[in-house]
N, C-alpha and C positions, 0 to 999 in steps of 0.2 A: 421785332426784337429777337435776336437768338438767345437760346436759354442753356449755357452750360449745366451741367448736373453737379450740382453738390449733394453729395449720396450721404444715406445714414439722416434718419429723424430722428435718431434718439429711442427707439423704440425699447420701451420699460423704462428710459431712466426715470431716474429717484427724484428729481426736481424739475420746476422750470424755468428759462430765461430771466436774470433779470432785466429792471429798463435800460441795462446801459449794454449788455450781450442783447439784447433784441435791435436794438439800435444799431450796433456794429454789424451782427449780422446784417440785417435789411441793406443799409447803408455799402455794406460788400457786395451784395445783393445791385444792385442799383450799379456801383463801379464794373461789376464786371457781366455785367445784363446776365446773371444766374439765378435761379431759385432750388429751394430745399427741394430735394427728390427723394422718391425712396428707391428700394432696389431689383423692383421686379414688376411686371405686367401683373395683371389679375382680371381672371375672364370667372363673372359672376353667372351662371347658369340664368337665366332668364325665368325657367320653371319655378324658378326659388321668388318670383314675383308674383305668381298667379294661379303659384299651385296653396289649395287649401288645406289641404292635410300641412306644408311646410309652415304657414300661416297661423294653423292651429298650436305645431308645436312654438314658434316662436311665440307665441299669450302664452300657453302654457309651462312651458321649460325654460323662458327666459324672461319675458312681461312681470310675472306671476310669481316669480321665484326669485326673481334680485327684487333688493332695495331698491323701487324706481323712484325718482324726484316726482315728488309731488305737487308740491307748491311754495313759495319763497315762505322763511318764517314770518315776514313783514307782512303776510298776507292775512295771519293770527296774532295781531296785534295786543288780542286782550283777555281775559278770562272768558269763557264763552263763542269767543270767535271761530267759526265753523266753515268749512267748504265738504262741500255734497257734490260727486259727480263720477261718471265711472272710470275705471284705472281698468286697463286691460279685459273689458268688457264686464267687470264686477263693479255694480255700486258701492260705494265708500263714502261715509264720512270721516274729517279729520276734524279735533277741535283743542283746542286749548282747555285746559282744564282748571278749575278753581287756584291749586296748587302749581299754575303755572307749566306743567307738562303737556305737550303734545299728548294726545293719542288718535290712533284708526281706528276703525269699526269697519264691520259690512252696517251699509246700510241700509238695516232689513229687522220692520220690526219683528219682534220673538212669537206676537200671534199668528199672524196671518201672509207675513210676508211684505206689507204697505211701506213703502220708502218711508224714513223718517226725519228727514231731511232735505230740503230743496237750496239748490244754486249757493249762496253763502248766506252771512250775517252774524249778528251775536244773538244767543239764548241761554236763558237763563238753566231751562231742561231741553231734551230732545219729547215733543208729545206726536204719538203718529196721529195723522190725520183722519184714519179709517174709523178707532177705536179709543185714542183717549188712552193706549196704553202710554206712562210716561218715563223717560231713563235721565238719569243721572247723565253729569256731563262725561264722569268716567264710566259710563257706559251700563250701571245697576239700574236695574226695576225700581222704581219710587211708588208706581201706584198705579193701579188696575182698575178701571170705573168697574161696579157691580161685581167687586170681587166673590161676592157668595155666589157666583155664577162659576166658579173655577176650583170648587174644590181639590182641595191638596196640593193646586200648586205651589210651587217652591219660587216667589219671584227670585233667589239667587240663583237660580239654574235656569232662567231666565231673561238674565241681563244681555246687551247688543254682544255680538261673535266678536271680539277685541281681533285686530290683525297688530304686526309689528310697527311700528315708527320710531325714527330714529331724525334728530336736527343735526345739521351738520354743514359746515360752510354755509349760514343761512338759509339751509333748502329744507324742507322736511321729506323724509323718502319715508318709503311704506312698503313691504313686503307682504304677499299672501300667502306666502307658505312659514310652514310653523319652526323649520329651521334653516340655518347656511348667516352664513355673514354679511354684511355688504362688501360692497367691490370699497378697497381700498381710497380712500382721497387722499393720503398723503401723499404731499409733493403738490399739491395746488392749492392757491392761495383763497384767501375769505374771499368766497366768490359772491356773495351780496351779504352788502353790512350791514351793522345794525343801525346806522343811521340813513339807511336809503329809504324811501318812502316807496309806497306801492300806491300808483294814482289812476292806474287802468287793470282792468283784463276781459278776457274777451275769448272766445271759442268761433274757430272758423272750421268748415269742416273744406278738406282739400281732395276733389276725386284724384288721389294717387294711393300706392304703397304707402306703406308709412318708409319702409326706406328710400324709397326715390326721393320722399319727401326730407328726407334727414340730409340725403346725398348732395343735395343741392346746396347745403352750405359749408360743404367740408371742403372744397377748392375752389381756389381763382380761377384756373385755369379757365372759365368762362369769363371773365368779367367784359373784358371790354367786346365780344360778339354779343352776348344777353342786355351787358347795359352799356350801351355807347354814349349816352345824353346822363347817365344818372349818377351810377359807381363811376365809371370807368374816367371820363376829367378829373375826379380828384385822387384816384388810386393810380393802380399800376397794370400791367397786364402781365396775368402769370407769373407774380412775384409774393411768395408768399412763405413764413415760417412754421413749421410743422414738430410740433412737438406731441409724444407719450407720455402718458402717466397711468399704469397697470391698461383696463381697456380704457380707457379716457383718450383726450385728445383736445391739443391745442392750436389752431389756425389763424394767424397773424396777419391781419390785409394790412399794410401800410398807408398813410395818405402819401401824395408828394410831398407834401410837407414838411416828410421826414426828417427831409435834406438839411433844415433850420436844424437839428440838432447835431450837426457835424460842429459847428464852433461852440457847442454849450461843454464845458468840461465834463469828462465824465461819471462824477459823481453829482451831477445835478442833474442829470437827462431822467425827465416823466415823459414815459410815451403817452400817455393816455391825451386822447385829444389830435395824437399823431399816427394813432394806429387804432382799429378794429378788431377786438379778440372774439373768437368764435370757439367758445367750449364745448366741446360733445360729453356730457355725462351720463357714460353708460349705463344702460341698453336708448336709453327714446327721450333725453331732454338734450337739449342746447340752451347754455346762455350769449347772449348776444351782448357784449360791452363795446357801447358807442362813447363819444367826447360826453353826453349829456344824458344819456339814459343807459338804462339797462335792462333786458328782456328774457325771461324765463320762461321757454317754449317746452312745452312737453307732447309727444305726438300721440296721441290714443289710436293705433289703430280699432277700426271699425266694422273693415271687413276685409278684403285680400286686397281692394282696391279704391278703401276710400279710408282719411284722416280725420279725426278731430284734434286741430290746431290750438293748444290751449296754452294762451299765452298773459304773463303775467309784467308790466312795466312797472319801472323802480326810476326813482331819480338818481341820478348821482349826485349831485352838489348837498353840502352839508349846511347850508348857509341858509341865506332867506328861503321859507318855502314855495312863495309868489314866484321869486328870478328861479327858483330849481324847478318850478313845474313847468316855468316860462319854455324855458334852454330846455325842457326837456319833451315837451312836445312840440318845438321848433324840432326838432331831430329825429324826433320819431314819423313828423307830418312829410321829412326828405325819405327817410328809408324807407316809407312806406312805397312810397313809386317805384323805386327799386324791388321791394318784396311784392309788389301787385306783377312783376313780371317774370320773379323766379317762380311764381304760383302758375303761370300761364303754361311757362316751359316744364315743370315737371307734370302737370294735366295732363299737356300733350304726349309726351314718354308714356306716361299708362293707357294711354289710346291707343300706342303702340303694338305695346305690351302683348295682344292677343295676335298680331301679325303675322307669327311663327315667320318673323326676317330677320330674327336673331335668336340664334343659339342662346347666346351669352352676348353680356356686354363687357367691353375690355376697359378696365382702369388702368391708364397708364400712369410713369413713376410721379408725374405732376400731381396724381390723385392720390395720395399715401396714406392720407385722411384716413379717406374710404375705404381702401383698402385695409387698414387697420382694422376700422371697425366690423368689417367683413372676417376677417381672422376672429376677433375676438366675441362675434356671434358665433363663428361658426365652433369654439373652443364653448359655449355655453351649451348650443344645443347637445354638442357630444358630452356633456357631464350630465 
């Protein structure tokens, strides 16, 4: 298929496509065998993979200090409901409060350092395990076994270390640093709703980068060589829609399928079901919106060359919740074959990695994605 260049992603605009400009697009796409391009090569220094000190600054200057997605709000369903797990190499828990508010913590009790919190669930208090010291859901000292053993402590100056959190388009972010904003989301849509259900999650860890690992789903331009028997029948090859929003970013795989909505008039065309949207929500989540699920992946790096994959499923359908768990691990049990071999292909790339056969690797204008995101780490580390 020859691919003419249609230049210009939109970089920074203010909104993005609706379902009837994503359609035309694609659909133009498709008449004239083109895909969205950007406007420049991009050679990523290689060192920038498996140098540690570059490693460190990214947890610290960028992990650490934006608002990162943390976990879908659906995930915190109730008063009490909790996730415990580390964010950029800090333990954290987040929970739902009595008063219905989110909040973060370090999770680290205020004696002796004992996590005070494991994997999820709902509780009533946080009690650590070592000692029986026990905290409030908002994060206060309630009660200290053998308190005459502690003279003059002040339990209020000893409540859990509170970090920032913030809900927003369904996601809850979480910040460790005490000031800065988060990265802007206006211009993208309630990216999981409030009637999605959360029926899985799960942590895999991936021996790569965490960005090789992110890299691999910001373009087509692989499809149909990675997956010939899985994506690539029902999609397209190298045909794909590339949208900005501040450092965010949107990537549009098409099914063929598409093509049914050239006779649907234009105010009635839903892509959903016709297309695959791939969000990067800057620095380290993606959400994944299929016909039938929906996935909220956030990548903890681990070490310079190893990920933890922690990933959160949603249904989409609002309707029965039987048929919406149905349709939506039928969907999930297909992409996974697909994802069991973008895992295999980015492994390999960090096995590379120490080769010294490459400088740099080059992203060309098919990868605009990445290369965005590559700009808009590199505009982090330098603040």
């Amino acid at each position: 298929m020859r691919h003419d260049l249609v230049r210009g992603t939109m970089r920074g605009m203010a909104a993005l496509l609706n379902d009837h400009e994503i359609t035309e697009r694609v659909l133009s796409h498709i008449a004239n065998r083109s895909t969205d391009s950007g406007d420049e090569l991009w050679r990523e220094p290689v060192e920038n993979y498996r140098s540690q000190q570059r490693f460190q600054a990214e947890i610290d200057k960028v992990l650490r200090r934006s608002f990162a997605a943390f976990c879908p709000s659906a995930a915190l369903s109730e008063p009490g409901s909790f996730i415990a797990r580390e964010a950029a190499g800090t333990p954290i828990v987040v929970v739902r409060g009595r008063d219905g508010v989110v909040r973060a913590f370090h999770n680290v009790c205020r004696h002796r350092g004992m996590r005070i919190a494991a994997d999820s669930g709902c509780a009533n208090a946080f009690v650590c395990p070592y000692h029986g010291w026990t905290y409030e859901l908002d994060g206060r000292l309630r009660h200290v076994p053998h308190a005459e053993g502690f003279p003059g402590l002040d339990k209020q100056d000893h409540g859990l270390v509170p970090l920032r959190a913030v809900e927003s388009h369904g996601m809850v972010f979480v910040s460790q640093a005490p000031t800065g904003a988060p990265a802007p989301l206006a211009g993208l849509p309630e990216l999981i709703g409030k009637d999605q259900r959360l029926y899985a999650s799960s942590a895999r860890v991936t021996e790569a980068n965490w960005k090789i690992v992110l890299e691999g789903f910001l373009e087509g331009y692989h499809i149909r060589v990675t997956h010939p028997e899985t994506f690539f029948p029902y999609g397209f090859d190298n045909l794909n829609v590339i949208e900005h929003v501040g450092p965010h970013s949107r990537v549009t795989y098409p099914f063929r399928r598409i093509e049914k909505l050239a006779a649907v008039p234009p105010a009635e065309r839903r892509v959903m079901g016709f297309v695959t949207f791939v969000y990067h929500i800057f620095p380290n989540a993606l959400i994944t919106m299929l016909s039938n699920h929906t996935n909220l992946l956030v990548l903890e790096p681990l070490s310079v060359d190893r990920t933890n994959v922690v990933a959160y499923s949603l249904t989409n359908w609002t309707g029965d919740p039987a048929e919406a768990l149905e349709a939506a691990t039928r969907d999930a049990n297909f992409t996974e074959i697909g994802a069991s071999e973008d895992r295999a292909i980015v492994s390999a790339i960090q096995r590379g990695v120490p080769s010294n056969a490459n400088e740099s690797f080059v992203f060309g204008r098919y990868e605009s994605a990445i290369v965005h995101f590559h700009r808009s780490l590199g505009a982090a580390l330098a603040q």
